[in-house]
N, C-alpha and C positions, 0 to 999 in steps of 0.2 A: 677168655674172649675179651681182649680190652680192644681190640682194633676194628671197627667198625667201617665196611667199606658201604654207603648207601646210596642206590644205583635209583635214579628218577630222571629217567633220561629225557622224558616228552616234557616235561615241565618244572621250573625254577620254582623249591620250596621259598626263593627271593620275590618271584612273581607274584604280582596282584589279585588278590583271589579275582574272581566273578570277573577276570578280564580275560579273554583267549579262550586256551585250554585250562586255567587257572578256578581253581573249587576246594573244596576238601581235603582232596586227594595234599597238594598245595599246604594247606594247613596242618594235615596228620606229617608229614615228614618233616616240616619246620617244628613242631613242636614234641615230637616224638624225639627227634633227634637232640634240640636242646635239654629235654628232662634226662637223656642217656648219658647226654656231655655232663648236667650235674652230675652225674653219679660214679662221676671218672672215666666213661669210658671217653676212647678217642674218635672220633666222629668225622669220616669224611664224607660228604654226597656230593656222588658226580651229577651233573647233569649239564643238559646241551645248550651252548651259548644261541640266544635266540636271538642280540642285536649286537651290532660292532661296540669295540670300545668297552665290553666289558672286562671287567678285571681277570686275569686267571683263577686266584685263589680271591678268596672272600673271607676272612676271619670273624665268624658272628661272634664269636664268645671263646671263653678257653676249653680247650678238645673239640671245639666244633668250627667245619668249614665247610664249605660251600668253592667245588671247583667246576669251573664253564668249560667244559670239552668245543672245539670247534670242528663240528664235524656237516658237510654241506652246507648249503646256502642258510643263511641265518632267517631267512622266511620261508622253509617248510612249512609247510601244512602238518597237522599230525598222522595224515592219512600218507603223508611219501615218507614218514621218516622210518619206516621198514627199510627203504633203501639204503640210510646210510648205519644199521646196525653194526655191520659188520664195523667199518670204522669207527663207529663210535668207540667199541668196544674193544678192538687196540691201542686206542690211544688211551682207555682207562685203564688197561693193563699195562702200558708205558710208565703210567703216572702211579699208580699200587706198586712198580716197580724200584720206579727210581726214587721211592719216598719210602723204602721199607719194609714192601709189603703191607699185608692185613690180616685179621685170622676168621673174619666172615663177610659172606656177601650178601646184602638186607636190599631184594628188588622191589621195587614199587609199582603198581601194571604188569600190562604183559608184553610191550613193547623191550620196561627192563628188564622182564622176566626172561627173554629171550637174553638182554647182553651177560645177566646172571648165570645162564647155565653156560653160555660159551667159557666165560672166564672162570668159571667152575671145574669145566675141566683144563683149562688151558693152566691156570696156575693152584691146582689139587684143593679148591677151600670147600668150604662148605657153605649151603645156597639156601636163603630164608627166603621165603616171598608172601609180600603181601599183594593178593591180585585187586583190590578196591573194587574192581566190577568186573564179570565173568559173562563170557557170551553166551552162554546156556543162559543164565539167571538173565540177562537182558533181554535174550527173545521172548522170553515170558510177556514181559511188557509189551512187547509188540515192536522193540528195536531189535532187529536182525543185524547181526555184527558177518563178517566176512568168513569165510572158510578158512581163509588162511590162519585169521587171533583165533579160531575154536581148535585148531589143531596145533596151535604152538601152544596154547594154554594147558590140551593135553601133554605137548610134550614136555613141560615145563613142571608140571605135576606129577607126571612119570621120575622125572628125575631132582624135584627140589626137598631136601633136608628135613625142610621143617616147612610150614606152612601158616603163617599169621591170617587169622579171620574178624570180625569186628564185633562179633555178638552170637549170642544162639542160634537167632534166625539162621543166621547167612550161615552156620554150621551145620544147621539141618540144611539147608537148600544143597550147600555142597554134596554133602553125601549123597542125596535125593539123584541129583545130576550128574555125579561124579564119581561115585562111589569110594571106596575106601582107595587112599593115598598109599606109598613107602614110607613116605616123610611123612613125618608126628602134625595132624595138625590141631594150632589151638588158639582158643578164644583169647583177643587182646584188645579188648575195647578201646577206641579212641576219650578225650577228656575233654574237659574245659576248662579254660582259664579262669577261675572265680575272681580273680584280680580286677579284670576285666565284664567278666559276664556274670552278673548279680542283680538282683534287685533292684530298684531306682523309683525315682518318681516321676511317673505320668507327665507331669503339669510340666517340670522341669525339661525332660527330654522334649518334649512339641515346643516349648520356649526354642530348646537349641537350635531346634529343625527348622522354625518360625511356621510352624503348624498350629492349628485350632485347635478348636473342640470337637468337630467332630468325630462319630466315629471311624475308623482305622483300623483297616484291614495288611496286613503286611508278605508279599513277598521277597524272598531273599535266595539270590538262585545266578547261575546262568541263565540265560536264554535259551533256549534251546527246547526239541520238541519233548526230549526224557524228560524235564523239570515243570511241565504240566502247566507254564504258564497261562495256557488258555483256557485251562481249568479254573484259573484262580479270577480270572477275568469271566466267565461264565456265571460263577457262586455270587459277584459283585450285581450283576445282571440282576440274578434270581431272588434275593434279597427282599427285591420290588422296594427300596426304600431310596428315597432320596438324598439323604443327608449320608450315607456312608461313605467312605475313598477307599480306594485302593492303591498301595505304593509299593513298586518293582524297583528291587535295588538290586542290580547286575545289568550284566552287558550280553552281546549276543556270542554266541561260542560254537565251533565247528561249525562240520560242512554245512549244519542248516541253521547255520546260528539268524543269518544276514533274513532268509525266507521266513524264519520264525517270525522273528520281527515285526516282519512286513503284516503276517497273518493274523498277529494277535494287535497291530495298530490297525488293520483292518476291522477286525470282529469291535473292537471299540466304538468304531462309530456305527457300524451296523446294529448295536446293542445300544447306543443312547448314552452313550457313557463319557463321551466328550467332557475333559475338565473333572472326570470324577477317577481320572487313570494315570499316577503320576510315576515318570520313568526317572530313576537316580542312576548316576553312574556310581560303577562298582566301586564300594569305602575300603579305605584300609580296615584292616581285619577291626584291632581293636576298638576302633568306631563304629562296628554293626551294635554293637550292645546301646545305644542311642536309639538306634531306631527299634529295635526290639522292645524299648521300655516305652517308648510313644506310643506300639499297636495296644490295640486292644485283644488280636487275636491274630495268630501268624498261621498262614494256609501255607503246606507242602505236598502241594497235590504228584507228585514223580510217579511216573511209570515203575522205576525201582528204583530201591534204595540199596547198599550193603551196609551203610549204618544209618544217615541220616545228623551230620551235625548241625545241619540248621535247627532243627526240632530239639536238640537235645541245648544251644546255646540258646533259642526263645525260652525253655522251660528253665534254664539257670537265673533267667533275669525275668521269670515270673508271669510267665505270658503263655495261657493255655494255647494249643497246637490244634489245629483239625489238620488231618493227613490220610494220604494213602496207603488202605492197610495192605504193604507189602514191604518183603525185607527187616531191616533194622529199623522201621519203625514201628513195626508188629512188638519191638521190645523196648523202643523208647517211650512210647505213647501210650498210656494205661486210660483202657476207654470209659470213660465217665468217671475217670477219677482225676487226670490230667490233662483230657484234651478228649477229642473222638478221633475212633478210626473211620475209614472209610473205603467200602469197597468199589471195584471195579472205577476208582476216580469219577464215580458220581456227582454232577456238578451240583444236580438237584439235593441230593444227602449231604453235600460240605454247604449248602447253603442254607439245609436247614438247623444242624447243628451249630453253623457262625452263627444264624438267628437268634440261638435259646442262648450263646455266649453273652451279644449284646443285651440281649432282652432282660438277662438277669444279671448283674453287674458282681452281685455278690457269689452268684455259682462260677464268673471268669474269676474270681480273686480268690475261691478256695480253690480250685483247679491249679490256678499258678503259684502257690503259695506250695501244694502239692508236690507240683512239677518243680520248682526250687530246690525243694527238700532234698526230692528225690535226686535231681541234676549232682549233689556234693557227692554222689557214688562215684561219678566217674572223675578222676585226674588224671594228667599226666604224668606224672611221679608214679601212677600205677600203671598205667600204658608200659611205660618204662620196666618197671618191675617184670611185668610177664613178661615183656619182649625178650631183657637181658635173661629173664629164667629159660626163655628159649632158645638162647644164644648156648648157655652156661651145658644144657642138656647135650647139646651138638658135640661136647668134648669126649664123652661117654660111649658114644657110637659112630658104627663104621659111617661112611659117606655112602650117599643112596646111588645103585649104580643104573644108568639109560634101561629104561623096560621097555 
């Protein structure tokens, strides 16, 4: 398996995180895909040209490319681009065509996951998929996804090879929801860049930001209602302290990205909090580790998580987490030894544990010093590893047939 076909059709791993649809998901394929390009294989990811004037092909590095399909009006929303699957997903079998073929297809959602299994059967390969978020596991939180992603996701899992997950949690949830698959599925945790997300100093990073002394609470997210922004504005409230900030670095994202907004710049001044609530637009990736090292204490309050890389890059760069315990941070976040968890997104419980973070300066620094340690488990180069061992397995057996 040297030919890598990787299908992210809703979003450009070029795209800016914490802008759009642009998150995680955005980062695990750009960097997933770079670690697999080191290690020889050939790497191509399709994905859908979102503005004019982009380039066809995109050469990041050597084995690794980036091609913009044009498929529908280049301002879809994520919610109509169901409509143009089918196209999409001719013209990426036009383009695996007349460049060689490929020897596996690596979906990312369920959107690709759908152009995955078409082209699955349409040109005989075999179909990995990584779903990042599962409609079952979302309704939990209380986001109800559509009938139509809970049954392509079944059909998708009915028929995908193999099946990439992010952590234990999210492999027990699977099973829980899902029950047993055809396709093998198996744990591939996402990494972090150490290069980038490391340790730093305090003083130095609020010099960059031209931040103070105070204390420094940090959100780092979409907008949006899954990402619990009002939760993290709620804990700043409850705090009852004066002198603390809070800083929301991302932008607003989907259908309710614009209404979020609006409700959580409302609840602001309804809570007193005017001037103590500061909004940054979404950084390039490797400038979040700046603001990570300026908090004193990064809140991921999410409805769900399937992994949680904001919590796992604060804890690289040494900065204990309060979160919600659900998902992949039930196994990022070790409670009282790296950060707390937190149930049912309690705004009152995340603000009593940020308390005792502030309050004792030297229990946040064994925490994050902790949570650093612990962060060098995960790379990319190991991402890489299981993925291609998941690739490497696929040669060995039949292909999974529609159940």
């Amino acid at each position: 398996m040297q030919r890598v076909a990787v299908i992210s059709m809703h979003t450009s791993p070029l795209a800016q995180p914490g802008v759009g649809d642009g998150g995680g998901l955005n980062v695990y394929v750009r960097e997933l895909v770079s670690a697999m390009a080191q290690k020889g294989l050939q790497c191509t990811t399709y994905t859908r040209a979102w503005r004019e004037n982009l380039p066809e092909v995109v050469e990041v590095e050597p084995n690794h490319r980036v091609v913009h399909i044009k498929a529908g009006r280049f301002d879809l929303s994520k919610d109509q681009l169901l409509d143009v699957v089918d196209e999409f997903t001719q013209l990426v079998a036009m383009h695996i065509e007349r460049n060689g073929g490929t020897d596996v297809l690596h979906a990312n959602y369920w959107l690709s996951g759908l152009v995955g299994h078409k082209l699955k059967h349409q040109l005989g390969l075999p179909l990995v998929t990584t779903f990042h978020t599962l409609a079952r596991v979302k309704s939990l939180g209380g986001d109800v996804e559509s009938v139509v992603r809970e049954r392509a996701e079944l059909e998708i899992i009915g028929c995908a090879d193999a099946i990439c997950v992010s952590c234990p949690e999210e492999l027990s949830q699977f099973r829980a929801l899902y029950g047993a698959s055809p396709g093998a599925v198996t744990v591939a945790s996402p990494g972090v860049g150490s290069a980038f997300f490391s340790p730093g100093d305090r003083r130095g990073a609020r010099r960059a930001l031209g931040l103070g002394d105070m204390p420094l609470l940090l959100f780092v997210g979409r907008i949006q209602p899954l990402k619990g922004v009002d939760v993290a504005v709620q804990t700043l409230a409850k705090l009852n302290r004066s002198d603390v900030e809070l800083m929301i670095v991302g932008g607003a994202s989907g259908a309710f990205g614009s209404s979020e907004t609006s409700h959580v710049r409302r609840l602001i001044c309804e809570l007193g909090l005017i001037g103590r609530v500061h909004f940054v637009e979404p950084q390039p990736h490797h400038l979040l580790s700046t603001y990570y090292r300026a908090a004193d204490v990064v809140l991921v309050p999410s409805r769900s998580e399937s992994f949680g890389l904001v919590a796992l890059e604060a804890a690289a760069c040494g900065i204990p987490v309060v979160a919600s315990a659900v998902g992949g941070l039930l196994n990022l976040v070790e409670h009282e030894r790296t950060g707390f968890l937190v149930k049912d997104r309690d705004a009152e419980t995340f603000a009593h544990w940020t308390a005792r973070l502030l309050d004792d300066p030297v229990l946040g620094l064994s925490m994050g010093t902790r949570g650093a340690h612990r962060a060098r488990n995960y790379s990319w180069a190991s991402t890489a590893a299981s993925v291609i061992g998941v690739y490497d397995a696929l040669e060995a057996r039949q292909l999974v047939s529609c159940s």
